[in-house]
C-alpha positions in Angstrom: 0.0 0.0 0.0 1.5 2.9 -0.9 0.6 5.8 1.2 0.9 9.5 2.5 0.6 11.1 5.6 -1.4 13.6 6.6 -2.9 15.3 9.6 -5.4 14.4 11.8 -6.1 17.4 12.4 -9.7 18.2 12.3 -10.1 16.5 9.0 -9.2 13.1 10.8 -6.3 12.4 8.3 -2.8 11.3 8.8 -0.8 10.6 6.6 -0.4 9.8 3.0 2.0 7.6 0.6 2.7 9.1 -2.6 4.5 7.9 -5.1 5.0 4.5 -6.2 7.5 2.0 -4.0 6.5 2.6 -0.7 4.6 -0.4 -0.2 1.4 0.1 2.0 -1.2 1.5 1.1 -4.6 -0.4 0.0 -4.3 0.3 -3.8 -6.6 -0.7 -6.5 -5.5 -3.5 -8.3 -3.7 -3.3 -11.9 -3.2 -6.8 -13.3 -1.8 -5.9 -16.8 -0.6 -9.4 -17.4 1.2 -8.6 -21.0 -0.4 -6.2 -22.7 -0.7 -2.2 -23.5 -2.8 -0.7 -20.3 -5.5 -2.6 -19.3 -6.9 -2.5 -16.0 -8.9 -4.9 -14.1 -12.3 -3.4 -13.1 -12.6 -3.7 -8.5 -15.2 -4.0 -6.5 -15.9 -3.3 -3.1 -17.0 -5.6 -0.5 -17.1 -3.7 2.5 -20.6 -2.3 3.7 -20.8 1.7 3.2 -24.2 3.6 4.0 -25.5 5.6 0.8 -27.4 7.6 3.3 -23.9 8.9 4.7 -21.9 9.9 1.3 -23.1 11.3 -1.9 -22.7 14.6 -3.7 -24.8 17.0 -2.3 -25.1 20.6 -4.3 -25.8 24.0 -2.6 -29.8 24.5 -2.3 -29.4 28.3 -3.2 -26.3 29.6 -4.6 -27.7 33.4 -4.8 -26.7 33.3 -0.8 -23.1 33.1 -1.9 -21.1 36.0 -0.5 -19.5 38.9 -2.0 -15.7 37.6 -0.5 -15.9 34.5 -3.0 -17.4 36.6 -5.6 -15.0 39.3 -5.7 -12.2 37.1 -6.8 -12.9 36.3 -10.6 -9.5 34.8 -11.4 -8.8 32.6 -7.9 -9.2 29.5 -6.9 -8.4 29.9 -2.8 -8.2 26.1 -1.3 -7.8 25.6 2.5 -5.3 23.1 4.2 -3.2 22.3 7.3 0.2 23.9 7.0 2.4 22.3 4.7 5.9 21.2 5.5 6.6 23.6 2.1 8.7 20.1 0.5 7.4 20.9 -2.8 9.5 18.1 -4.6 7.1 15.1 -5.8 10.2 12.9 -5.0 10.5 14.2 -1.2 6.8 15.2 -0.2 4.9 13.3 2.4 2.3 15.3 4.2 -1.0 15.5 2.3 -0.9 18.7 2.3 2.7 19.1 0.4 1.2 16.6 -1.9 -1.6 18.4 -3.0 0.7 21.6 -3.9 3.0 19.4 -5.6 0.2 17.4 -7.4 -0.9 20.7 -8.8 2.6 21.6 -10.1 4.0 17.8 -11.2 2.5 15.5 -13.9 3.7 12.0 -13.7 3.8 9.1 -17.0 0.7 7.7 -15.5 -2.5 8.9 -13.5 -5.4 7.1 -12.0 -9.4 7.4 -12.9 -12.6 8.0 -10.8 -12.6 3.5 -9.8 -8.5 3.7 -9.2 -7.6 2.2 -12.4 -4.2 3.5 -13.8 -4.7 5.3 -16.5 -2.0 7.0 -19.0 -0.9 10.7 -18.1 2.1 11.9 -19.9 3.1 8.5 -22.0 1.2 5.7 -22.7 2.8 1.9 -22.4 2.9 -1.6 -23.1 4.1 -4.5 -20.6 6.2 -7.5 -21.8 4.2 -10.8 -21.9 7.0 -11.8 -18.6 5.7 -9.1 -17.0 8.9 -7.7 -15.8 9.4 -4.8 -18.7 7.4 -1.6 -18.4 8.1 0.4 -22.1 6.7 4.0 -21.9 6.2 6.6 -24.2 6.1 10.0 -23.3 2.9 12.1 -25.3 3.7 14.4 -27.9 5.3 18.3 -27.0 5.3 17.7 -23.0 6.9 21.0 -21.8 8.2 22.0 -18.3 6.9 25.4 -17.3 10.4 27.2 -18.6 9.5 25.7 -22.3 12.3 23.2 -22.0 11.1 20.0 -23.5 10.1 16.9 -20.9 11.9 14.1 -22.5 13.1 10.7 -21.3 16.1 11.6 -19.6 14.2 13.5 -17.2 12.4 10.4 -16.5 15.4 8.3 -16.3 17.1 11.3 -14.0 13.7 11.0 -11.9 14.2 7.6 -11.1 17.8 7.2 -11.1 17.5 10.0 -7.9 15.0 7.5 -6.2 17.8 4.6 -6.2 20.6 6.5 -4.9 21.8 5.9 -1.7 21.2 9.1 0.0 17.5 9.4 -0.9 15.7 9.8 2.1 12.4 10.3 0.2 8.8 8.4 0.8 9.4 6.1 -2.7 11.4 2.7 -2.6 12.0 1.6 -5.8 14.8 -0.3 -4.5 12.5 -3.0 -2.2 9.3 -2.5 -3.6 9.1 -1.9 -7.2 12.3 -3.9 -7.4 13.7 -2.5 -10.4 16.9 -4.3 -12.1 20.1 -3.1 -10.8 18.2 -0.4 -8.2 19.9 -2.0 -5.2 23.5 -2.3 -6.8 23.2 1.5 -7.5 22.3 2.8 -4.3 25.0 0.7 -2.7 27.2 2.5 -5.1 28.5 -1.0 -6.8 27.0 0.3 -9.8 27.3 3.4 -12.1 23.4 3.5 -13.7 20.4 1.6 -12.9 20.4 -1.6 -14.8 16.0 -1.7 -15.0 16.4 2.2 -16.7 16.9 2.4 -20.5 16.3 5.5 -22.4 15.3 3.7 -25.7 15.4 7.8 -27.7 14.2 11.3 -26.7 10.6 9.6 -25.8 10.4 5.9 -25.6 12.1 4.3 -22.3 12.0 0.8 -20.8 11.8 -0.1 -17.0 12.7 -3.7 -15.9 12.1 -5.4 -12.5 14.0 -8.2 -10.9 10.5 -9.9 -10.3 6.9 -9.6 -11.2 5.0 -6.9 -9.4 1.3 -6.5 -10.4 0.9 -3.0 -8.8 4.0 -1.6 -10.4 2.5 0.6 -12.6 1.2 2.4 -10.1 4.8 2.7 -9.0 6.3 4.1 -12.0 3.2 7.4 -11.2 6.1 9.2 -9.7 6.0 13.1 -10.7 8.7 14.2 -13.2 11.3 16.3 -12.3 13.4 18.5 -15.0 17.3 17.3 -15.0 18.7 20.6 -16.2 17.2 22.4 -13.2 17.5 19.7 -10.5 20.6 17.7 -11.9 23.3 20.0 -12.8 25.3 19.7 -9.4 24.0 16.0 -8.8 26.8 13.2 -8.2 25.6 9.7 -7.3 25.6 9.6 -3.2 25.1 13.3 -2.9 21.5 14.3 -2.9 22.3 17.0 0.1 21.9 20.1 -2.5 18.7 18.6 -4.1 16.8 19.8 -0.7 17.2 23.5 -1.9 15.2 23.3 -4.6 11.8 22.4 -2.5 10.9 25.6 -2.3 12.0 26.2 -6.1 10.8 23.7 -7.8 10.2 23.3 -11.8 7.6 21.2 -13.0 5.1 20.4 -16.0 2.0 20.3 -14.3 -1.1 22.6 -14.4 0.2 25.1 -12.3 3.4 27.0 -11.7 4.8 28.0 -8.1 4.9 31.8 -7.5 5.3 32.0 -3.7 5.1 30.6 -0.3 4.5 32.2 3.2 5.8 29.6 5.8 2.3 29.0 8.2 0.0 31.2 5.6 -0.4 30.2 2.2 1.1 28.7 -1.3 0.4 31.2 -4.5 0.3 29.3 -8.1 -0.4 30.3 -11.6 -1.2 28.3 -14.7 0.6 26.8 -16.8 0.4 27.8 -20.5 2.5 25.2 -21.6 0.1 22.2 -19.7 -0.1 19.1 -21.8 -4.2 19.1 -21.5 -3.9 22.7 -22.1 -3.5 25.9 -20.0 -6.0 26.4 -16.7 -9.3 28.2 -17.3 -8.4 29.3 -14.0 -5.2 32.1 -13.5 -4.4 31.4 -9.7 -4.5 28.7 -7.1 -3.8 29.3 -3.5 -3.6 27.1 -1.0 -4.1 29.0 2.0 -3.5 27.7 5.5 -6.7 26.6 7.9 -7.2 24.3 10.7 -9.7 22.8 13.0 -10.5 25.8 14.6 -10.7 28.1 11.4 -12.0 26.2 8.7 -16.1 26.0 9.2 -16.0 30.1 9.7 -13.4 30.6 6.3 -15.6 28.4 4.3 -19.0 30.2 5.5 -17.7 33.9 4.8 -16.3 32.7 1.6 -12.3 33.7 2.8 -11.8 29.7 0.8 -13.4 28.1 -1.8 -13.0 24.8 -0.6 -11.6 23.0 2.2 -12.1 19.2 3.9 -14.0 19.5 7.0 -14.6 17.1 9.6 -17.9 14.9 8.5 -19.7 14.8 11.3 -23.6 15.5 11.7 -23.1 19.0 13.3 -20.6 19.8 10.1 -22.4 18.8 7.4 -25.9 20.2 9.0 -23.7 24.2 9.0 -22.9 23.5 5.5 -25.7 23.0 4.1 -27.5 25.8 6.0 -25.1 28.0 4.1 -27.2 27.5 1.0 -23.6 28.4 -1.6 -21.4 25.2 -0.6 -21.4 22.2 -2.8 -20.9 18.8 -0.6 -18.9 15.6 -1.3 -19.0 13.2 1.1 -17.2 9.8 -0.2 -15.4 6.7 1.6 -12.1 8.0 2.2 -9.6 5.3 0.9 -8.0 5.4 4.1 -7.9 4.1 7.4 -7.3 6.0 11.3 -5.2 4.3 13.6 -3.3 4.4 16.9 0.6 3.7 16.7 2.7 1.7 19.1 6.3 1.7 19.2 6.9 -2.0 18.8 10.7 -2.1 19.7 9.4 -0.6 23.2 8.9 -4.1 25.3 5.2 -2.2 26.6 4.3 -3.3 23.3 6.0 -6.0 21.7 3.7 -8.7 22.7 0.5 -9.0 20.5 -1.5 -10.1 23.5 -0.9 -6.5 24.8 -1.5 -5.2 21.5 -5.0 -7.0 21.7 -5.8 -6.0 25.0 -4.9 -2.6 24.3 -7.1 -3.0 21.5 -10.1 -4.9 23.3 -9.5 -2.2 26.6 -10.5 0.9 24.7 -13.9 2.0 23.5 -13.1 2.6 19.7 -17.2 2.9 18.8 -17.3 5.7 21.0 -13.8 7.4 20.1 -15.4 7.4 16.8 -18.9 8.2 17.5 -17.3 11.4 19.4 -15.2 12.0 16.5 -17.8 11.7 13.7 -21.2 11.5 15.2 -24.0 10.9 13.0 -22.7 7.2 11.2 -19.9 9.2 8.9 -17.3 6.7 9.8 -17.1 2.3 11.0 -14.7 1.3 13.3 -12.7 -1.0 11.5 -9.8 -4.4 12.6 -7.2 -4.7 9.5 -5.4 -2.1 7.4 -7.6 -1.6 4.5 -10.2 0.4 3.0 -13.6 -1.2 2.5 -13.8 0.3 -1.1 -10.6 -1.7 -2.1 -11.0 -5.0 -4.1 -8.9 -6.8 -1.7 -11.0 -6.2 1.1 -12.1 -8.8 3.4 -14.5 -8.6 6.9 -11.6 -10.1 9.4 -12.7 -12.6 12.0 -11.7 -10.7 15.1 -13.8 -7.6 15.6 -12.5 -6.4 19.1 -15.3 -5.4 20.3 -14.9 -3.5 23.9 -14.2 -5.8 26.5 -12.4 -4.9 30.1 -12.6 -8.3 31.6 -10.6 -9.8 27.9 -8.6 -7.0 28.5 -8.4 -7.2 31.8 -7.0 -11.5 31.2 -4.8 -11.0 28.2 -2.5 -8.7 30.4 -2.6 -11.3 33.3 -1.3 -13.8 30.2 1.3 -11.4 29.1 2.9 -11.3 32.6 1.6 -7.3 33.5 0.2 -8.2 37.1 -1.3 -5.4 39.1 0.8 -3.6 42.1 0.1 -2.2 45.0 -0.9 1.1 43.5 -3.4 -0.3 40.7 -0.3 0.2 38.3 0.2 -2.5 36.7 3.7 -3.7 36.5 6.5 -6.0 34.9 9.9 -6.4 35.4 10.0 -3.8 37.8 8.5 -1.6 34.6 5.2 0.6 35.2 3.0 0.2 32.3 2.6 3.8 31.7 1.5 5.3 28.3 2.9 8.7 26.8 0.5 9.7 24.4 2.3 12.3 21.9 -1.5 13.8 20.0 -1.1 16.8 17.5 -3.4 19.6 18.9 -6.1 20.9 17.6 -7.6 17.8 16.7 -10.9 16.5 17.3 -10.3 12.3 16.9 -7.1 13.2 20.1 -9.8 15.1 21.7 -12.0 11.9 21.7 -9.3 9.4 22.5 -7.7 10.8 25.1 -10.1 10.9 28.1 -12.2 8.0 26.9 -8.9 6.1 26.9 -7.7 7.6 30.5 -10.4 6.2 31.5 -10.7 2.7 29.4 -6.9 2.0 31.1 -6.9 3.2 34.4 -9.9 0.7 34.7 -6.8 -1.7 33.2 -4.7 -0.3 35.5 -2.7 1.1 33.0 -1.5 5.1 33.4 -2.3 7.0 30.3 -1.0 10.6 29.8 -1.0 13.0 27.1 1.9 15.6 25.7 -0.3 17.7 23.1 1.6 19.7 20.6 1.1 20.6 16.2 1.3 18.0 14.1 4.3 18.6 12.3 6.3 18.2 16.0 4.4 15.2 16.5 5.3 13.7 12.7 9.1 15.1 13.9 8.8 12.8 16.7 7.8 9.7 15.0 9.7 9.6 12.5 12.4 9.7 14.7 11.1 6.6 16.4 10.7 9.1 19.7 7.8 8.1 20.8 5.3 5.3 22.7 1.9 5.9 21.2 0.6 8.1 18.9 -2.6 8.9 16.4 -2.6 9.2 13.0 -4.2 8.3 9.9 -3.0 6.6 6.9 -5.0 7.8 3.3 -3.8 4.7 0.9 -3.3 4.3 -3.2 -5.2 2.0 -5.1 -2.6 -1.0 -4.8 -3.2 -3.0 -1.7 0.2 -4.2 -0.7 1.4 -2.6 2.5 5.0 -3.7 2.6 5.6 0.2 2.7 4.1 0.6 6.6 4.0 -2.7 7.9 7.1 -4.7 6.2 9.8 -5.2 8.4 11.9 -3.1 5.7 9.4 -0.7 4.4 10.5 3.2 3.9 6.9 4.1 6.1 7.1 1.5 8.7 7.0 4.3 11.7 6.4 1.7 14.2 9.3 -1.0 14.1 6.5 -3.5 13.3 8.2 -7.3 11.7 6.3 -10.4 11.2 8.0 -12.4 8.7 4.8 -14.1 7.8 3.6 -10.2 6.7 6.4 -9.9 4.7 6.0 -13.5 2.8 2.5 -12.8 2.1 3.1 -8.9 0.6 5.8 -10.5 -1.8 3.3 -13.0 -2.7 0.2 -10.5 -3.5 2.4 -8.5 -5.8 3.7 -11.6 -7.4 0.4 -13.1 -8.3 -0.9 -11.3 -11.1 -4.8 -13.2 -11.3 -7.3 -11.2 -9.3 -9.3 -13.9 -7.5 -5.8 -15.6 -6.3 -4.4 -12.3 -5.1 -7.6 -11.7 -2.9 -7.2 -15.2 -1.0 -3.6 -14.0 -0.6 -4.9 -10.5 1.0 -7.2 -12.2 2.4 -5.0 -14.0 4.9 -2.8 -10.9 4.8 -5.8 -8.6 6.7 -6.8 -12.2 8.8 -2.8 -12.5 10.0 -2.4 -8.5 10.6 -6.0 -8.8 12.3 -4.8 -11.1 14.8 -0.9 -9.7 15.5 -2.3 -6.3 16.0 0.6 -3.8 14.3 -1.9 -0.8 15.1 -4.8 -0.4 17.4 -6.9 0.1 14.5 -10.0 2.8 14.5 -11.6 4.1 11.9 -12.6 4.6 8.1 -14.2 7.2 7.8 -16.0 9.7 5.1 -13.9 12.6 3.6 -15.9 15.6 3.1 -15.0 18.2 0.6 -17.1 21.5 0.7 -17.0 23.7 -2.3 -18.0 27.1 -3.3 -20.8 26.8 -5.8 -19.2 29.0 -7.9 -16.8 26.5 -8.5 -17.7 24.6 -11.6 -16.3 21.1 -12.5 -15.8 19.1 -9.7 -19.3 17.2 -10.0 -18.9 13.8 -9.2 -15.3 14.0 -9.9 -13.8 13.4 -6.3 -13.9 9.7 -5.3 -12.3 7.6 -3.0 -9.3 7.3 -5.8 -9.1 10.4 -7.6 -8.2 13.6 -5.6 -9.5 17.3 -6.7 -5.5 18.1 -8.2 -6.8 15.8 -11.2 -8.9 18.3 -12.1 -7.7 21.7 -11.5 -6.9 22.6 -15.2 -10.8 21.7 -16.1 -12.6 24.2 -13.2 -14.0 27.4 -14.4 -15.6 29.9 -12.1 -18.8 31.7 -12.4 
């Protein structure tokens, strides 16, 4: 599964994966077994309320207000503050990925069911299955004019092998392309798997069959004449300079950005698709507390709110604001530090799991049916998804036995202890945020019934990402917002470039290699199947949530209908808006 991280910040988010060889993130399948770019078609079989999603236009747009109005040439889009990494190879919140999204076009896309679809080159696949042949569309243009050929492509890639790529992607484990690993150890002078064929045709070969590798080779391209010219292989120190100049070929060009405020673009003339009925994009920073009111007096056009029944009620009372309220493809969980010995056990894990009240954590967070609690690591609107066995339902007294089993016997002062160890919980939440707002009494409360001390250090998101990424923590909340391919080697494989949590289970990592190397549909959902049963039972997360994303728009706004799903994200569309 290849995923990104965002904040769960009042939009309950995360997290995100972008890019392709991350591993772990529940992606749609693409079984092109041979042949050109056909896609097999997914269904869902999870169980998702019609009555809580659906597109849901403004009543009476003539109660729009004069602030949107006013602004005939500007799109104004509300987020969390980004990180400002605007490099498609480097970015990982969701919220540097959508400015990067608007400015970076990669060979392939994805369409409304998750099915990859070509972008900037169309391709064929060997009947082996291990060669990817691309090529690029006719005139492709960077926003300079400079032509977008295949050595930018090559260059792209070739910077995701090195060794001193520190970036979200892993070609090197998880797309597996020939010679990857031999390059980043620096036993190699060029990546074996990357031929430029001429100025547009190029050829990408793995070391084994991967049925979600297309959506690996998605990765935005980068121009080699601006980002290459001081490159040498095991140097990518300088490359970090250019996040906040970057060049792309996308629908929108970077003007400016105001650290904490807001992200100004422009169009692109030279766009592929063609220029941007719209001049200007800015993304301009909201949060929990702001984004309702900015939405309301028209300050943003469009913004994702928390989908709860209070939320969407205000919205639609405004009368202006379009609603889309979808399945996010995407799950909410809470991290454990693994390596920590608190939680290495899974029988902890479980009675972590069964000691906590996760229907009302997310009835608090999402009242009115707008999200399920969930027990394994994948979206319901994925193909691969299966109900697990073990639904966790709250239990103290389970609890309350699976920590006698684990050896955690209570002391003298309710505490319960181990090897002279307190089992005490530091909770590191980001602030504001309304799911940490819900877990955090309700699970002060769940534990000390446990006998387990829970405590909270609250602080913005980006110190809490700081502090998992650094593996500085004991428990934390997040979300993880997933790509159509299902494999999560990225998060949960003992190797993967996401795994946050020091998770291993060598019976996870078997059964990741084997979904990817199955390329038949039906024998690659047993194989998930047992995948979700096995992570269901070890517990890698206290899982929590899937809930509904909820994107309101200006009516003004014109284009979006029905264009935001689960798979496909509003960037896809930018060029195509018009406003009235």
């Amino acid at each position: 599964m290849k995923k990104k991280l965002i904040s769960a910040l009042a939009v309950g988010l995360s997290c995100i994966m972008l890019l392709g060889g991350c591993g772990n993130g529940n992606n749609a399948d693409t079984s092109d077994n041979g042949n050109s770019n056909d896609t097999q078609a997914q269904e869902s079989t999870g169980e998702i309320s019609d009555a809580t999603e659906g597109y849901i236009p403004g009543y009476d747009p003539s109660k729009n207000v004069p602030a949107a109005l006013n602004r005939k040439d500007t799109l104004v889009i509300g987020v969390e503050a980004p990180d400002e990494v605007f490099n498609p190879l480097y970015a990982e919140s969701a919220y540097d990925v959508y400015v990067v999204e608007s400015m970076f076009d990669g060979m392939v896309g994805v369409d409304e069911g998750g099915m990859a679809i070509p972008n900037l080159a169309d391709w064929t696949v060997s009947e082996d299955g291990l060669t990817y042949t691309f090529t690029l569309k006719d005139d492709l243009k960077f926003w300079d004019g400079s032509p977008l050929t295949t050595a930018d492509v090559e260059f792209t890639y070739t910077i995701m092998c090195d060794g001193t790529y520190d970036g979200p992607s892993d070609p090197v484990n998880s797309t597996k392309i020939k010679g990857a690993k031999a390059y980043q150890e620096g036993t190699a002078t060029s990546v074996e798997g990357i031929k430029v064929i001429d100025e547009k045709t190029i050829e990408f070969t793995l070391e084994e069959v991967n049925a979600d590798a297309i959506y690996d080779l998605s990765a935005g391209i980068i121009s080699k004449a601006h980002y290459g010219a001081e490159y040498t292989q095991g140097n990518l120190d300088y490359i970090k300079k250019f996040h906040k100049d970057p060049l792309g070929a996308g629908q929108y060009k970077f003007v400016s950005s105001s650290a904490g405020q807001e992200v100004v673009l422009e169009a692109n003339e030279n766009y592929f698709l063609g220029a941007p009925q719209i001049k200007n994009v800015i993304y301009k920073v909201t949060s929990a507390d702001t984004r309702m009111q900015m939405l309301q007096s028209g300050e943003v056009d469009m913004d994702m709110a928390t989908v709860n029944e209070d939320n969407v009620n205000s919205l639609k009372e405004a009368g202006f604001l379009d609603l889309h309220i979808f399945p996010t493809n995407g799950y909410g969980y809470i991290g454990m530090n693994i390596s920590n010995p608190k939680f290495s056990d899974p029988k902890v894990r479980q009675a972590l799991t069964y000691g906590l009240n996760r229907a009302e954590v997310v009835e608090a967070s999402f009242s009115g049916g707008f999200a399920d609690v969930i027990n394994t690591p994948q979206s319901k609107v994925s193909w691969s998804y299966t109900e697990p066995t073990n639904k966790y339902e709250f239990d103290l007294e389970k609890a309350k036995q699976l920590l006698d089993e684990a050896g955690w016997v209570v002391g003298s002062d309710g505490i319960r202890e181990k090897d002279g160890v307190k089992f005490e919980i530091k909770f590191t939440a980001s602030t504001p945020n309304e799911v940490n707002e819900a877990i955090i009494p309700i699970a002060q409360q769940n534990y000390a019934e446990l006998g387990i001390k829970f405590e909270a250090e609250q602080m913005d998101f980006n110190a809490v990402r700081e502090k998992v990424n650094n593996g500085n923590f004991e428990m934390f909340f997040m979300a993880w917002g997933l790509t159509p391919s299902p494999d999560p080697y990225g998060t949960l494989g003992t190797t993967g470039a996401q795994n946050k949590t020091f998770y291993s289970n060598a019976k996870v990592d078997e059964l990741c290699k084997a979904g990817l190397q199955e390329t038949d549909q039906t024998k690659r959902k047993e194989i998930y199947a047992e995948l979700w049963q096995t992570l269901n039972e070890d517990l890698p997360y206290i899982f929590l949530y899937q809930r509904r994303d909820m994107w309101a728009v200006n009516s003004r706004v014109k284009g979006f209908e029905n264009q935001i799903t689960p798979y496909k994200k509003f960037t896809a569309s930018l060029y195509k808006l018009t406003l009235e």
